[in-house]
GULUMBA-200659 format. One record per residue (C-alpha): residue number from 1; x negated, z, y negated; residue in three letters. Coordinates in nm, 4 decimals, decimal comma. Example, Ala and Ser with C-alpha at 12.3 -4.5 7.8 and 13.67 -1.06 7.14 Angstrom:
// residues 2
<atom i="1" u="-1,2300" w="0,7800" v="0,4500" aa="ALA"/>
<atom i="2" u="-1,3670" w="0,7140" v="0,1060" aa="SER"/>
***
This chain:
// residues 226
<atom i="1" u="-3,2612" w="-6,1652" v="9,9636" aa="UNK"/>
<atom i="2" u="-2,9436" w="-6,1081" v="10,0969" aa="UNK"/>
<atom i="3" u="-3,1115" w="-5,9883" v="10,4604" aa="UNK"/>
<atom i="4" u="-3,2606" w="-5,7115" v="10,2395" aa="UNK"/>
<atom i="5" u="-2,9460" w="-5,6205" v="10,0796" aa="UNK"/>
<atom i="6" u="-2,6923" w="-5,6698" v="10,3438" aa="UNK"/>
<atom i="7" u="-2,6486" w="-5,3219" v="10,3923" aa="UNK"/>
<atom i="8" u="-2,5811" w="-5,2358" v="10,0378" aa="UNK"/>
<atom i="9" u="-2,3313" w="-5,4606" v="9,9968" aa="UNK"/>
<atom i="10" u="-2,1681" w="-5,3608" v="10,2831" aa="UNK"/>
<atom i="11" u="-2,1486" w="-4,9791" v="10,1545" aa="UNK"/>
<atom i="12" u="-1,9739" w="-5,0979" v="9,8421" aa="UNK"/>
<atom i="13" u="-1,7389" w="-5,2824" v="10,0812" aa="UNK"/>
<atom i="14" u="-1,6524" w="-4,9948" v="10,2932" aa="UNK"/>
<atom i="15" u="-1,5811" w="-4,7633" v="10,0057" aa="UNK"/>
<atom i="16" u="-1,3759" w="-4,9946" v="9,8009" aa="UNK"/>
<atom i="17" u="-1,1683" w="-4,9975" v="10,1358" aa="UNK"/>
<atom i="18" u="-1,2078" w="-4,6445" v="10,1883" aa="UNK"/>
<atom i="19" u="-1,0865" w="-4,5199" v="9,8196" aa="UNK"/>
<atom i="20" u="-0,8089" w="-4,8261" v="9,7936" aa="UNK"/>
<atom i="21" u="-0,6308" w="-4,8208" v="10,1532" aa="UNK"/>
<atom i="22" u="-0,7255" w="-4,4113" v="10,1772" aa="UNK"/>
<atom i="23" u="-0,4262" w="-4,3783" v="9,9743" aa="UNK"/>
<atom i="24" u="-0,2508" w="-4,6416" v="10,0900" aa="UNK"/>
<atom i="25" u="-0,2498" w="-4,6270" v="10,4755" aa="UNK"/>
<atom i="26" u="0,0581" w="-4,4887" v="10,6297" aa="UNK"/>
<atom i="27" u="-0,0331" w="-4,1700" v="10,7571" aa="UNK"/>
<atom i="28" u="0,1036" w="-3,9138" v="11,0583" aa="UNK"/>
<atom i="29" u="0,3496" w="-3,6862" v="10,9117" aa="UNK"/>
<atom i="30" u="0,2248" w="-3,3287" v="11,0834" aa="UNK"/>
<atom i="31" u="0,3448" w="-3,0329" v="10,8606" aa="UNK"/>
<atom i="32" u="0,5913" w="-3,0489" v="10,5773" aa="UNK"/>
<atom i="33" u="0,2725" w="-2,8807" v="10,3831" aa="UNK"/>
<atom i="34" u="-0,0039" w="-3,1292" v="10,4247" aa="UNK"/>
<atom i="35" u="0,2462" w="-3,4205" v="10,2969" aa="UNK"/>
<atom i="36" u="-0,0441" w="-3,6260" v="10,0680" aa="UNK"/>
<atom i="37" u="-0,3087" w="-3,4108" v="10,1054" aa="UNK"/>
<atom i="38" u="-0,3978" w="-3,5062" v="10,4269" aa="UNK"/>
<atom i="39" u="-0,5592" w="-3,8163" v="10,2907" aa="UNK"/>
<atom i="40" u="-0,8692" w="-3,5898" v="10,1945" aa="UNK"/>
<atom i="41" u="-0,9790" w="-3,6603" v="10,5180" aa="UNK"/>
<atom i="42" u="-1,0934" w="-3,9602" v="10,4737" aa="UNK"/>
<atom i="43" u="-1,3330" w="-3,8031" v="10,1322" aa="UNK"/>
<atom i="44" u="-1,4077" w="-3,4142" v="10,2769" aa="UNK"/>
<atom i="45" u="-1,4947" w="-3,5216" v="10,6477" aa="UNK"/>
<atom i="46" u="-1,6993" w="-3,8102" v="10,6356" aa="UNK"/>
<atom i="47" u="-1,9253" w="-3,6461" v="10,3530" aa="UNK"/>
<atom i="48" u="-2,0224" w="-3,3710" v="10,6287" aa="UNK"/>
<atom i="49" u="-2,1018" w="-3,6268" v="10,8579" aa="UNK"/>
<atom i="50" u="-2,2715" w="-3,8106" v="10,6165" aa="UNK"/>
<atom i="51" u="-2,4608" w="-3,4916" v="10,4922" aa="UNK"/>
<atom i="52" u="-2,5516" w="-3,4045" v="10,8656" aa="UNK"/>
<atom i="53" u="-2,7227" w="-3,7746" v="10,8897" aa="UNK"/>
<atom i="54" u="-2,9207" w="-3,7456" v="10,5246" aa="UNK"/>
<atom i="55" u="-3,0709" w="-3,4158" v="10,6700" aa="UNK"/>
<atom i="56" u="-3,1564" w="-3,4872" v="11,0549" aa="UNK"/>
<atom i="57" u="-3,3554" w="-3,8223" v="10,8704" aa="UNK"/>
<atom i="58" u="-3,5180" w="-3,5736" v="10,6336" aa="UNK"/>
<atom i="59" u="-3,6302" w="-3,3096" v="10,8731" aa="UNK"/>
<atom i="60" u="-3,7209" w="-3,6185" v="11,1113" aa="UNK"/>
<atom i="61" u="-3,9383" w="-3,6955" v="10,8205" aa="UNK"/>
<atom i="62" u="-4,0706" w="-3,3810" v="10,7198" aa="UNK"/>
<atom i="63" u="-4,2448" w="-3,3079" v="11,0812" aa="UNK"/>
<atom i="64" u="-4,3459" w="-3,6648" v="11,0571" aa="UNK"/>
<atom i="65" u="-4,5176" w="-3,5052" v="10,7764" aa="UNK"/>
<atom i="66" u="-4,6678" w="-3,2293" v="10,9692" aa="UNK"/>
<atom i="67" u="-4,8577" w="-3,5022" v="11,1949" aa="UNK"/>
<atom i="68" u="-4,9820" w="-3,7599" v="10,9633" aa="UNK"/>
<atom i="69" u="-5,0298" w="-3,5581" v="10,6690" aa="UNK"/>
<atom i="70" u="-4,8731" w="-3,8788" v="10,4811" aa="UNK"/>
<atom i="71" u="-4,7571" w="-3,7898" v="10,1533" aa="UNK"/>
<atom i="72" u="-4,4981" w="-4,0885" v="10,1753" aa="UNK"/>
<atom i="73" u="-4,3356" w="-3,9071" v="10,4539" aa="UNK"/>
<atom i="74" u="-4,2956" w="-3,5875" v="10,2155" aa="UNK"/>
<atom i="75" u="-4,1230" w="-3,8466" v="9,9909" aa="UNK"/>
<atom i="76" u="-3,8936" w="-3,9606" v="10,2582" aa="UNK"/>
<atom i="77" u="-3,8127" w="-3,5917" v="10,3471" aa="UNK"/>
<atom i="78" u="-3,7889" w="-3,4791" v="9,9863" aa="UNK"/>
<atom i="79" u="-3,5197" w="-3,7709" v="9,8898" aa="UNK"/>
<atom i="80" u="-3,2990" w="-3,7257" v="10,1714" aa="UNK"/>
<atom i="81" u="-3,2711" w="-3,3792" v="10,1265" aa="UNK"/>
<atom i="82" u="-3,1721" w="-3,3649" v="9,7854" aa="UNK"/>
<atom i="83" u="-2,9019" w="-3,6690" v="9,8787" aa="UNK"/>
<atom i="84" u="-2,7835" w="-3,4863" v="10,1870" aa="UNK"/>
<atom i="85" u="-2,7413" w="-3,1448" v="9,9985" aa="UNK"/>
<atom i="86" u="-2,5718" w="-3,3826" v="9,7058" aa="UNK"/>
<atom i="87" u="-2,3371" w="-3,4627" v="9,9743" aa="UNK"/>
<atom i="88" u="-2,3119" w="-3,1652" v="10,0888" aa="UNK"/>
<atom i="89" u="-2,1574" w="-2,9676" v="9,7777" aa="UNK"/>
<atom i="90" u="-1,9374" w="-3,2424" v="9,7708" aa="UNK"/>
<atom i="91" u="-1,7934" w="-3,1666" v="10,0911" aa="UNK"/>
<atom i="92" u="-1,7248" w="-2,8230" v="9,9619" aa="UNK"/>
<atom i="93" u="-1,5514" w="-2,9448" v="9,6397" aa="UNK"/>
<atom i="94" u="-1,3153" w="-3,1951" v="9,8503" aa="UNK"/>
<atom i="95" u="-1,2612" w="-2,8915" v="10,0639" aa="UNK"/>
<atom i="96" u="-1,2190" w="-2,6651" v="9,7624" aa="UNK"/>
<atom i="97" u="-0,9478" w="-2,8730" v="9,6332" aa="UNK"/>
<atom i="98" u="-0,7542" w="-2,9304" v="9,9554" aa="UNK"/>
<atom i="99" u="-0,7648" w="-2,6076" v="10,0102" aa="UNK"/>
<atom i="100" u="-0,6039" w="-2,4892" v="9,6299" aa="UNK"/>
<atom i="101" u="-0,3333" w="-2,7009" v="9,7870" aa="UNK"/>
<atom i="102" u="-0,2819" w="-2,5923" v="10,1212" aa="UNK"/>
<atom i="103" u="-0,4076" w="-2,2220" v="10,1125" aa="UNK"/>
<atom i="104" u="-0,3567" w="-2,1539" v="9,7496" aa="UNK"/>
<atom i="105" u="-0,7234" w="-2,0594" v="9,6870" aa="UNK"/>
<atom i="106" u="-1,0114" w="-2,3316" v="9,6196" aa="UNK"/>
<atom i="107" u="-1,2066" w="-2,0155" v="9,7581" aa="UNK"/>
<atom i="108" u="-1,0572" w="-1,7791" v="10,0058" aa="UNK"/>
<atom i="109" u="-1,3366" w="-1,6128" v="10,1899" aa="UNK"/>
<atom i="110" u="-1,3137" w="-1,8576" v="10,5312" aa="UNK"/>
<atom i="111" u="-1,5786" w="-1,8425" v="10,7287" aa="UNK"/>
<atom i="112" u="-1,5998" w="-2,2111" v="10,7179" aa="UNK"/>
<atom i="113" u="-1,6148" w="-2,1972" v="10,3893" aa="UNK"/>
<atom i="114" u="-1,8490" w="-1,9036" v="10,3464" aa="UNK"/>
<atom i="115" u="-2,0774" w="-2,0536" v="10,6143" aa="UNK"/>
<atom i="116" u="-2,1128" w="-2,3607" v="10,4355" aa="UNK"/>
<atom i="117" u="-2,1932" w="-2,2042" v="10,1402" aa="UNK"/>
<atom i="118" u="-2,4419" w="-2,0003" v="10,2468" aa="UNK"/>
<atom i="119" u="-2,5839" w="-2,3313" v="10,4270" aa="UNK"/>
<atom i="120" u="-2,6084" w="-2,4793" v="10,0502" aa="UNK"/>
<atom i="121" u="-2,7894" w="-2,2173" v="9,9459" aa="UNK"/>
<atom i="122" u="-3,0458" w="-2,2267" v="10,1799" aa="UNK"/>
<atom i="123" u="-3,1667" w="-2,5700" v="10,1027" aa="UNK"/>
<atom i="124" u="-3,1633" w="-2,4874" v="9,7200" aa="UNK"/>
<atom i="125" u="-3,4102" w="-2,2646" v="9,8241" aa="UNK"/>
<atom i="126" u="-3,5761" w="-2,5253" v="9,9545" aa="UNK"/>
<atom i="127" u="-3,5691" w="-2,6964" v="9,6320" aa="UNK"/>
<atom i="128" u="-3,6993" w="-2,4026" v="9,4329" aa="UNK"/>
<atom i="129" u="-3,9673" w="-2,3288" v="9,6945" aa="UNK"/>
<atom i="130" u="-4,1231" w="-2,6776" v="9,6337" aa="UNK"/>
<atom i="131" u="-4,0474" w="-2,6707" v="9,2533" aa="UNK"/>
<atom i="132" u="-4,2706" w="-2,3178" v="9,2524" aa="UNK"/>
<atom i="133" u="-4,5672" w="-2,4667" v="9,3867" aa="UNK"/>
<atom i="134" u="-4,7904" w="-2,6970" v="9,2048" aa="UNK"/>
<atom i="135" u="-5,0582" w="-2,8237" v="9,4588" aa="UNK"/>
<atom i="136" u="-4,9056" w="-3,1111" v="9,5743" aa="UNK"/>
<atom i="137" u="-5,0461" w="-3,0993" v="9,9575" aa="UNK"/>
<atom i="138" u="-4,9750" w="-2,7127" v="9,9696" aa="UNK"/>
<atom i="139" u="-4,6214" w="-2,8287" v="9,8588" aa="UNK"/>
<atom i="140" u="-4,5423" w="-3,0654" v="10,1323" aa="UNK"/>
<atom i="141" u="-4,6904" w="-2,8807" v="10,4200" aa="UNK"/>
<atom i="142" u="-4,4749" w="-2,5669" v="10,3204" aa="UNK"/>
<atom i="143" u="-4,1976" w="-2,7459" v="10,1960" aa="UNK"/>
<atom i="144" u="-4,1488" w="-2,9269" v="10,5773" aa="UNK"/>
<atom i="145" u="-4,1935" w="-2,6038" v="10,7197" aa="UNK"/>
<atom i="146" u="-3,8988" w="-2,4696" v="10,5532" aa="UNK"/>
<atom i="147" u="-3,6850" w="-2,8185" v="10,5908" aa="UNK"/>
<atom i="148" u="-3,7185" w="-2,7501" v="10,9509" aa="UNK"/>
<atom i="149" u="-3,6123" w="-2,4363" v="10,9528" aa="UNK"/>
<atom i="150" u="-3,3437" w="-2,5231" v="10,7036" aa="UNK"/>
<atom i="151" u="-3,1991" w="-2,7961" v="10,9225" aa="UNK"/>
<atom i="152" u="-3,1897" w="-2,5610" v="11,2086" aa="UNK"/>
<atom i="153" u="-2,9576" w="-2,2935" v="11,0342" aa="UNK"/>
<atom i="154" u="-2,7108" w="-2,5468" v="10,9602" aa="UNK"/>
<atom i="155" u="-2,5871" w="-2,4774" v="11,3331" aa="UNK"/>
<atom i="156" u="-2,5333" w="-2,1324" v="11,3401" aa="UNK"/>
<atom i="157" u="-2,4015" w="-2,1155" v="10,9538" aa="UNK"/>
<atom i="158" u="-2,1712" w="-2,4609" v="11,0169" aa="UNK"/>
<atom i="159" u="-2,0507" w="-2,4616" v="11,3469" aa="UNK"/>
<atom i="160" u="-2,1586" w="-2,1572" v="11,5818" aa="UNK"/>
<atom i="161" u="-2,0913" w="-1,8260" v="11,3622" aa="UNK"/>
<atom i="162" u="-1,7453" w="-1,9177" v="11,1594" aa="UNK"/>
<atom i="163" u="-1,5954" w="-2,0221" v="11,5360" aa="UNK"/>
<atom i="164" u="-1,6456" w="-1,6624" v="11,6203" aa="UNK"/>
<atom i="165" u="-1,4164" w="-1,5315" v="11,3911" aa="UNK"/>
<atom i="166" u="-1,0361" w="-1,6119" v="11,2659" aa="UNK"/>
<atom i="167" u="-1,0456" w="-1,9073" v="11,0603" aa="UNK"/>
<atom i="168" u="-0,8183" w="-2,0884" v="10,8784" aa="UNK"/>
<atom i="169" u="-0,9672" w="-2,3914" v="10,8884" aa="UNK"/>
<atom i="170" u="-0,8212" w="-2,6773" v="11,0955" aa="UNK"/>
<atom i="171" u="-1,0430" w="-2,6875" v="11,4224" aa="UNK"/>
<atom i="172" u="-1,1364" w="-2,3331" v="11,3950" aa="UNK"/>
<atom i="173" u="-1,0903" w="-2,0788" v="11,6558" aa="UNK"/>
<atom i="174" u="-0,7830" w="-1,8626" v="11,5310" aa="UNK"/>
<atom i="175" u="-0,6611" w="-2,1801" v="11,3385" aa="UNK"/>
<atom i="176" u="-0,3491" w="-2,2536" v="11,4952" aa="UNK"/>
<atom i="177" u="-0,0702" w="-2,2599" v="11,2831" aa="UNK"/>
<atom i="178" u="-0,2331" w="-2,3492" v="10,9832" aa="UNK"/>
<atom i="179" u="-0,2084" w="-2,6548" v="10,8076" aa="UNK"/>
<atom i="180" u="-0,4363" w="-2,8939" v="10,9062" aa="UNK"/>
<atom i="181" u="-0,5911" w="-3,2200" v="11,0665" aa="UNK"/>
<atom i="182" u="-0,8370" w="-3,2325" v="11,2922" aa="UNK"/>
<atom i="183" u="-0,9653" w="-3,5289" v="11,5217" aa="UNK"/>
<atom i="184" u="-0,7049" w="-3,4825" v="11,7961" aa="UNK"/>
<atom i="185" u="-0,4032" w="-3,5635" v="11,5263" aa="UNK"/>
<atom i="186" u="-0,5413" w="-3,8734" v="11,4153" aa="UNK"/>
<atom i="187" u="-0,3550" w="-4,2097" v="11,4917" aa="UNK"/>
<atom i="188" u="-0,4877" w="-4,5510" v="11,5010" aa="UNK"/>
<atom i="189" u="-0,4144" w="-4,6025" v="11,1319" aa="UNK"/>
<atom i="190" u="-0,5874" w="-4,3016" v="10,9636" aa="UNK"/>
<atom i="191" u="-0,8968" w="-4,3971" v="11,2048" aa="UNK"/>
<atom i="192" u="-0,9268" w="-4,7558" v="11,0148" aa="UNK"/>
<atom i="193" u="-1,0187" w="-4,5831" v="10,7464" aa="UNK"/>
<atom i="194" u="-1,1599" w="-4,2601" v="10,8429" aa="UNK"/>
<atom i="195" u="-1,4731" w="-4,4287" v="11,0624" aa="UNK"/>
<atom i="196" u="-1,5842" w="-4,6666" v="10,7407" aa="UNK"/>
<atom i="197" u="-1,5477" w="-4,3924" v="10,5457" aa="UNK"/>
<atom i="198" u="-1,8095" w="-4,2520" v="10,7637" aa="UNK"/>
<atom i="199" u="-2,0143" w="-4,5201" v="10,7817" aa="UNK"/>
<atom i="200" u="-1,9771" w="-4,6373" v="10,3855" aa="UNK"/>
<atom i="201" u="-2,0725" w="-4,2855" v="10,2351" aa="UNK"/>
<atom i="202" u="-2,3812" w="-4,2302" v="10,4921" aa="UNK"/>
<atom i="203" u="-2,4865" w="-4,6000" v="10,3569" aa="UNK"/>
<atom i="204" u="-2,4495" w="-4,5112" v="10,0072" aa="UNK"/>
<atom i="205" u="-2,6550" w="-4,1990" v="10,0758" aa="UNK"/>
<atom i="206" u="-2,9135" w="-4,3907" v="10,1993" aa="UNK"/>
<atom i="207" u="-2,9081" w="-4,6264" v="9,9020" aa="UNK"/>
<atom i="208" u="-2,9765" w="-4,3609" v="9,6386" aa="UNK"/>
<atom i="209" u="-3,2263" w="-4,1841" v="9,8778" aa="UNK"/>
<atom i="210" u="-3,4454" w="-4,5093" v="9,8643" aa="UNK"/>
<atom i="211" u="-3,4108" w="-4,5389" v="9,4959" aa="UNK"/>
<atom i="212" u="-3,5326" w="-4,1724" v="9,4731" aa="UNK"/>
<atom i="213" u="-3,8064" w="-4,2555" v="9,7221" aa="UNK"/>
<atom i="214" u="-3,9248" w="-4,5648" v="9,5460" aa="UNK"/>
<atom i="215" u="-3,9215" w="-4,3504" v="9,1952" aa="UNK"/>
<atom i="216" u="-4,1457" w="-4,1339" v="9,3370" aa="UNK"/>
<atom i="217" u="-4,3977" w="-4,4044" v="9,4741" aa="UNK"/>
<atom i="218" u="-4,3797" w="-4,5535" v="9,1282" aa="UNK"/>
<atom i="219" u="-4,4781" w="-4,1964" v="8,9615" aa="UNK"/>
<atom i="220" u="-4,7240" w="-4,0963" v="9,2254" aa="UNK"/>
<atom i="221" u="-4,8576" w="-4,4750" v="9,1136" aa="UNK"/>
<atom i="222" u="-4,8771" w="-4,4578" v="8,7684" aa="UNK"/>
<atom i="223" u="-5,0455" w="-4,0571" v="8,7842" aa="UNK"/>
<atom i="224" u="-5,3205" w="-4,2414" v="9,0140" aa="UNK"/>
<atom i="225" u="-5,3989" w="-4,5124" v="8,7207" aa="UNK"/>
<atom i="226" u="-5,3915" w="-4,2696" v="8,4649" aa="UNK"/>
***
């Protein structure tokens, strides 16, 4: 039992660290501004990298889907995609809130910002494609399609087009000056929490991607008997 659920467990260990010594952990002091705030690293950062994860295993999935035609593949893809955009949008609210703090504006037109909102949008689109289409075959094959492609833009729309442009974000081209922390400024103290944090919300992903995954088998299962 507990070789199947070691992994779990471990999640729920990692973020009762991350959300107890987050706030706890003495922390660099960088700009008079940041003060607190700067502990929303450990929440807004490791979500991205946790979304990034969710979404590389659901495109892997979805052209795993293109060559076996296995509909539990679409069912892999399908869950981590709606947990990885999940994940996503929380990234933007962490962000949102830091930045009604620091730039005072949840929203002020940054790229960054702007990028990853557009990069939101494009995999609700993803969701509404699949929700238009009723065959369930003609559903996966163009639903992958798209999850490729939608994987894809994250790049330009996340890290290629807003370091183009002047950005306030921290780690932005044009950022300098602005409050912020980037991966440079961290110590060994914010990076005891900031790498479980990582590691605990990509595991908790996971955990509610398989619970979506195994809903679906159990639906797919009951629609066969009846």
């Amino acid at each position: 039992m507990i070789r199947k659920v070691w992994w779990k467990i471990l999640a729920v260990i990692l973020l009762l660290y991350t959300c107890s010594y987050g706030f706890l952990v003495k922390i660099p002091k960088l700009d008079d501004r940041l003060q607190e705030s700067i502990r929303n690293f450990f929440f807004h950062v490791p979500m991205w990298f946790a979304m990034m994860i969710l979404l590389g295993v659901s495109v892997v999935y979805a052209i795993k889907y293109l060559r076996s035609r296995n509909q539990l593949d679409d069912f892999y893809s399908s869950a981590f995609a709606v947990t990885g955009t999940i994940f996503g949008f929380l990234g933007l609210t962490t962000g949102a809130i830091w930045a009604n703090y620091q730039w005072g504006s949840p929203w002020s037109g940054d790229p960054k910002q702007n990028g990853a909102a557009i990069a939101m949008l494009i995999y609700l689109a993803y969701f509404v494609l699949r929700g238009s289409m009723n065959e369930e075959e003609k559903k996966a094959r163009i639903g992958a399609v798209y999850n490729i492609f939608a994987f894809f833009m994250l790049f330009p729309t996340l890290w290629i087009l807003p370091r183009l442009t002047e950005s306030l974000h921290p780690g932005g081209e044009g950022s300098e000056g602005n409050p912020g922390l980037n991966g440079k400024d961290m110590d060994a103290n914010m990076r005891s929490v900031f790498y479980p944090a990582v590691i605990g919300w990509t595991l908790l992903g996971v955990w509610i991607s398989t619970l979506r995954i195994r809903y679906e088998i159990l639906k797919e299962q009951q629609l066969i008997h009846e």
